[in-house]
C-alpha positions in Angstrom: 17.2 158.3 -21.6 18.5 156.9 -18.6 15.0 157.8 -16.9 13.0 156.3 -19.3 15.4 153.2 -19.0 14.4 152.8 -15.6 10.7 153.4 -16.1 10.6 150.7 -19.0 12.6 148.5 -16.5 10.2 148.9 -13.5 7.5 148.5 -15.8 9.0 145.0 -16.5 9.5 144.3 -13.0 5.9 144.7 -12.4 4.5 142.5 -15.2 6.4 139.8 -14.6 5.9 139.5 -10.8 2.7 138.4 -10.9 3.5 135.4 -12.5 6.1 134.5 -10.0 2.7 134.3 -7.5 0.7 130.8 -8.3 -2.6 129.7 -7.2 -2.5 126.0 -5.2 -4.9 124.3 -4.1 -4.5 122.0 -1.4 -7.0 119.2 -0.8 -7.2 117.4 2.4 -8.8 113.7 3.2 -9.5 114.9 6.5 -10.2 118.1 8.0 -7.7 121.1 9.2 -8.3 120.4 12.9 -6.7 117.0 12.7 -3.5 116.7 14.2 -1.8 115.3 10.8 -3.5 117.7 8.3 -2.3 120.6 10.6 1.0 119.8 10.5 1.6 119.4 6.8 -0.4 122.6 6.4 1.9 124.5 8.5 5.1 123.2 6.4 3.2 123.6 3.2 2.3 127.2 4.3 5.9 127.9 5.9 7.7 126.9 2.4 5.7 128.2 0.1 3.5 130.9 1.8 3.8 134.1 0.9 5.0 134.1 -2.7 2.4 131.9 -3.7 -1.1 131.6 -2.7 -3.1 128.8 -0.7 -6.3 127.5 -0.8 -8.1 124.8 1.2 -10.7 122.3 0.6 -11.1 119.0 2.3 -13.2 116.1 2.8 -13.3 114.9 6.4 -13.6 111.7 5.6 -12.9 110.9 9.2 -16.2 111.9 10.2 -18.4 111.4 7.5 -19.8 108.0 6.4 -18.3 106.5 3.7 -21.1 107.1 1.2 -20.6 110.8 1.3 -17.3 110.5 0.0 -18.0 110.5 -3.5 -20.7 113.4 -3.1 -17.7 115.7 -1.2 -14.8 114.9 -3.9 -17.3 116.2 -6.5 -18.0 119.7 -4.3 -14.1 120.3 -4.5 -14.0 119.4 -8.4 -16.4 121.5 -8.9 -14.5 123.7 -6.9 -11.2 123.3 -9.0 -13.1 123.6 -12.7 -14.2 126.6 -10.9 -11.2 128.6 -9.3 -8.7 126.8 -12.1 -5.7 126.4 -9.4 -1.6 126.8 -11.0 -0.9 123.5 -8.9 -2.9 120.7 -6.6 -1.3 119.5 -3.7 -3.7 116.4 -2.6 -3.1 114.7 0.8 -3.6 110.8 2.2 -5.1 108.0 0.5 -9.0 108.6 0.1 -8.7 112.0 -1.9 -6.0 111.2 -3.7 -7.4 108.1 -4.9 -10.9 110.3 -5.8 -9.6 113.2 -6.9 -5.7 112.9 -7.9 -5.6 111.3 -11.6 -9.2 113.3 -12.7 -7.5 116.5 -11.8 -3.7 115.5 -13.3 -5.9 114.1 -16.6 -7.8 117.8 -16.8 -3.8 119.0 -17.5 -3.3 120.5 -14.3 0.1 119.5 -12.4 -0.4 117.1 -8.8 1.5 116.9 -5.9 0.1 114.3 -3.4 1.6 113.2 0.4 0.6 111.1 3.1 0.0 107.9 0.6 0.4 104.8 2.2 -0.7 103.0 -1.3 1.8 102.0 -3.9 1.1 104.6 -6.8 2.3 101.6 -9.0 -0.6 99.2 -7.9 -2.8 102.4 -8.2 -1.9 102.9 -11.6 -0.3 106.3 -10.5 2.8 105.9 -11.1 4.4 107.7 -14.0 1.2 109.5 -15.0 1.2 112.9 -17.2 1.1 115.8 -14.2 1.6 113.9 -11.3 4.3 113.2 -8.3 4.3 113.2 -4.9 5.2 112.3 -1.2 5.1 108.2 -0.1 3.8 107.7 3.4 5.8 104.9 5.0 5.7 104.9 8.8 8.3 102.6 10.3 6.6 100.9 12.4 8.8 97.2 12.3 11.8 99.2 13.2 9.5 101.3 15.9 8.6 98.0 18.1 12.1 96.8 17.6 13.6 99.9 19.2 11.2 100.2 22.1 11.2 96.5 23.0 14.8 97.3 23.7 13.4 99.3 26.9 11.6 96.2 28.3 14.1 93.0 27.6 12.3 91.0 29.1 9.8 91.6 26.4 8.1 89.0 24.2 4.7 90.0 23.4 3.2 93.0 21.4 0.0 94.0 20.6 -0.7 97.0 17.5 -4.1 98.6 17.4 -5.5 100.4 14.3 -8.7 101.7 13.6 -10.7 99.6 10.6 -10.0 102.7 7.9 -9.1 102.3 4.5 -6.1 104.3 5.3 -5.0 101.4 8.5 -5.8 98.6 6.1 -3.3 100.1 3.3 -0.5 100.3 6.2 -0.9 97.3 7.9 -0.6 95.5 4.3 1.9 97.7 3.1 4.3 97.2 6.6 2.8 93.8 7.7 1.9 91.8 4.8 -1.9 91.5 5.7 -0.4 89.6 8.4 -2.5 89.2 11.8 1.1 88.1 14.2 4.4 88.0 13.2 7.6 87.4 14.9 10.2 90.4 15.5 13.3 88.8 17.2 12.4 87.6 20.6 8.4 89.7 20.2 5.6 88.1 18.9 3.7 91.2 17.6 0.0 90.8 17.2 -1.9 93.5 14.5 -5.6 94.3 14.9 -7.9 96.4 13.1 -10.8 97.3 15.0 -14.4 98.9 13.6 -15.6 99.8 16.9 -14.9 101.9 20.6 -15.9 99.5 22.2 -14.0 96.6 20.3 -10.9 99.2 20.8 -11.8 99.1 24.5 -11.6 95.1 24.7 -8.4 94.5 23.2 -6.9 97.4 25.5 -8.3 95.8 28.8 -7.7 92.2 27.4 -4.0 93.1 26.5 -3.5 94.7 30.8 -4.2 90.8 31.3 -3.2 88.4 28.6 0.7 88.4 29.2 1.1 91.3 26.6 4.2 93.3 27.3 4.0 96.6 25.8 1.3 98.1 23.2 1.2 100.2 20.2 -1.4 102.4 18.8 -1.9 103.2 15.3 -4.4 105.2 13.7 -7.6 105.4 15.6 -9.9 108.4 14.2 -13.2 106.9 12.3 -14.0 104.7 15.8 -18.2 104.5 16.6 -19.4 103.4 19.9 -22.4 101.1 19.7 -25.0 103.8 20.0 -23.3 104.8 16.0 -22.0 107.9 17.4 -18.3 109.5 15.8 -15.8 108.8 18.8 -13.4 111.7 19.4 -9.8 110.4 18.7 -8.6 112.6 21.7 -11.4 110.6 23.5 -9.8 107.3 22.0 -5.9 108.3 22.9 -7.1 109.6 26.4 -9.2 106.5 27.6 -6.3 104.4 25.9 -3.4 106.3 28.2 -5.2 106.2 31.3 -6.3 102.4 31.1 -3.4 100.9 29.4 -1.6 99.3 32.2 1.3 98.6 29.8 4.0 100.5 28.2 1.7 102.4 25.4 3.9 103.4 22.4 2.9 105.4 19.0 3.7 105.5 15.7 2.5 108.9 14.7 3.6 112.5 16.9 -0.1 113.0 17.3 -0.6 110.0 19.7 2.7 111.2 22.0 2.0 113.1 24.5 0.1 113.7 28.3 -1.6 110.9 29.4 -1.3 109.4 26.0 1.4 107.3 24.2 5.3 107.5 25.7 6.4 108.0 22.6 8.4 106.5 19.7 10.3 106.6 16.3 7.4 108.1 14.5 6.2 109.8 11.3 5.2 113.7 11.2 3.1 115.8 8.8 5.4 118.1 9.1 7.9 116.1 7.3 5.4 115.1 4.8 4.5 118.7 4.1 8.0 119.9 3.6 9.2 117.2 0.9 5.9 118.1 -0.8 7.2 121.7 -0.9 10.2 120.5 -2.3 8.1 118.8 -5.6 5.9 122.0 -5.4 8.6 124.3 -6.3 10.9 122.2 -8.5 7.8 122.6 -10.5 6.9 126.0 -9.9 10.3 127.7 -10.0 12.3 124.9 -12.4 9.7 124.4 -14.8 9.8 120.6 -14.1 6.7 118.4 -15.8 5.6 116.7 -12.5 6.0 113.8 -14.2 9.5 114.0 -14.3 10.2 114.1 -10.4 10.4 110.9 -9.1 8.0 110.1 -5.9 10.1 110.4 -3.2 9.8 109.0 0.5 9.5 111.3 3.9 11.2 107.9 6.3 13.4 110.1 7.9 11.7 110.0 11.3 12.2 111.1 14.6 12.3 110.0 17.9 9.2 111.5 20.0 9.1 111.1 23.5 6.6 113.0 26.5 8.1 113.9 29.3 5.4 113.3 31.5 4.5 110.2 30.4 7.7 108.8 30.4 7.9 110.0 34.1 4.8 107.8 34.5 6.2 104.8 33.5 9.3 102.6 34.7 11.0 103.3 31.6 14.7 104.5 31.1 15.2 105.9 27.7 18.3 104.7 26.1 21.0 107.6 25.8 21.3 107.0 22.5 17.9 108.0 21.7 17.6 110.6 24.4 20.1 112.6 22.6 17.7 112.3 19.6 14.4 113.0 20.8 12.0 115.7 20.5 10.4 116.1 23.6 6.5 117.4 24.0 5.1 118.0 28.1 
């Protein structure tokens, strides 16, 4: 009796275990080698990873023109019809916006990150199967708390690529404005569609009176010939010619002859409180619906060593105690 107890018991065990295991699929906007997407991956895989199982698609819209876009979210949902995941996880702006409410409508559950959109003006919000992760870097409170390095300070300059993705922060942090006062700092905001325009306003800010510079996003840059520029090739040229204080507002631009550093945004963060939606509706049962978008605006202060050796600059204590250090 007592043996066939346990046999009927194991036999249990093993039915059910499989269905503690789900199938996710996570879709990128960009592509696995970029510095962001890397970072969210590795939370998403340390969280959930191995009890359930991953699988990756993405669009590189970094790379690609623009009118490929379309043709690539297609390829992954024909992908998804195809492989029929448990659970989506979608990240940053372009695929969600192509690929996040078709795939939530089909009746499968949808956990985005990285949006710098507001789901409500996107019509996201409160939609059947779907929640996720707000992107909100804090870049206001960023050139606040660096300026207080340089007192003396009272003129900024912020450079972001021309990207859907740049557009959506500057508007969502800056109010579509082009210059805006920040105590004693006038902070100037560009959005640039070009290397070489990028180069310009570097070499123009070394002379103009600017007093410290910050770099945004910077990966779908062309040089005149129409040629993809390298954003390790933007960051690089950037550190080496700036001849003022460079700060960032993401980890990825911190670092060796790059940017100093700064209170900045990671993927990592991103990925994590993704994970946290992920299983509340895994392991709870929760309609996604039901879980509130939430906000990864924790931040961190990022600082290189070397680069901060290469400048005049004395990091406040306060924040020294704080920071992440990278070589």
């Amino acid at each position: 009796m007592l043996r066939a107890l346990c046999v009927l018991l194991f036999c249990c065990v093993t039915t059910l275990s499989p269905l503690l295991a789900a199938e996710i699929l996570v879709v990128e906007s960009y592509e696995p080698s970029h510095p962001w997407d890397a970072s969210y991956l590795q939370a998403l895989k340390q969280r959930l990873e191995p009890r359930h199982h991953l699988t990756f698609r993405y669009l590189d819209t970094k790379r690609i023109p623009r009118e490929l876009f379309d043709i690539e979210a297609e390829k992954i949902w024909q992908y998804y019809q195809q492989s029929k995941p448990d659970l989506v996880v979608i990240g940053d702006d372009i695929a969600i916006t192509l690929l996040a409410r078709r795939i939530a409508g089909n009746g499968t559950p949808v956990v985005y990150l990285g949006m710098n959109d507001n789901p409500r003006r996107n019509n996201l919000y409160g939609l059947p199967n779907l929640t996720g992760v707000l992107e909100r870097p804090l870049m206001k409170r960023n050139i606040r708390e660096m300026a207080e390095m340089i007192p003396a300070a009272r003129k900024a300059l912020v450079l972001f690529d021309s990207s859907d993705v740049s557009v959506t922060a500057v508007e969502e942090e800056f109010r579509n404005q082009t210059e805006l006062k920040l105590g004693n700092l006038t902070v100037e905001i560009k959005l640039l569609g070009s290397y070489s325009l990028w180069q310009e306003a570097v070499t123009q800010a070394n002379r103009d009176g600017t007093d410290m510079i910050f770099v945004g996003l910077y990966h779908t840059l062309h040089d005149d010939q129409g040629q993809y520029v390298l954003p390790e090739t933007v960051i690089g040229w950037t550190g080496r010619q700036a001849q003022k204080p460079l700060f960032g507002f993401w980890d990825f631009s911190i670092g060796e002859g790059k940017a100093i550093g700064g209170l900045v945004l990671s993927g990592a963060e991103q990925g994590d409180v993704a994970a946290d939606q992920v299983l509340a509706i895994l392991d709870s049962g929760r309609p996604a619906q039901s879980l509130a978008p939430r906000t990864a605006e924790r931040g961190e202060y990022v600082f290189s060593r070397s680069a901060l050796r290469s400048s005049t600059l004395q990091l406040p204590q306060k924040i020294r105690d704080k920071t992440r250090w990278l070589p």
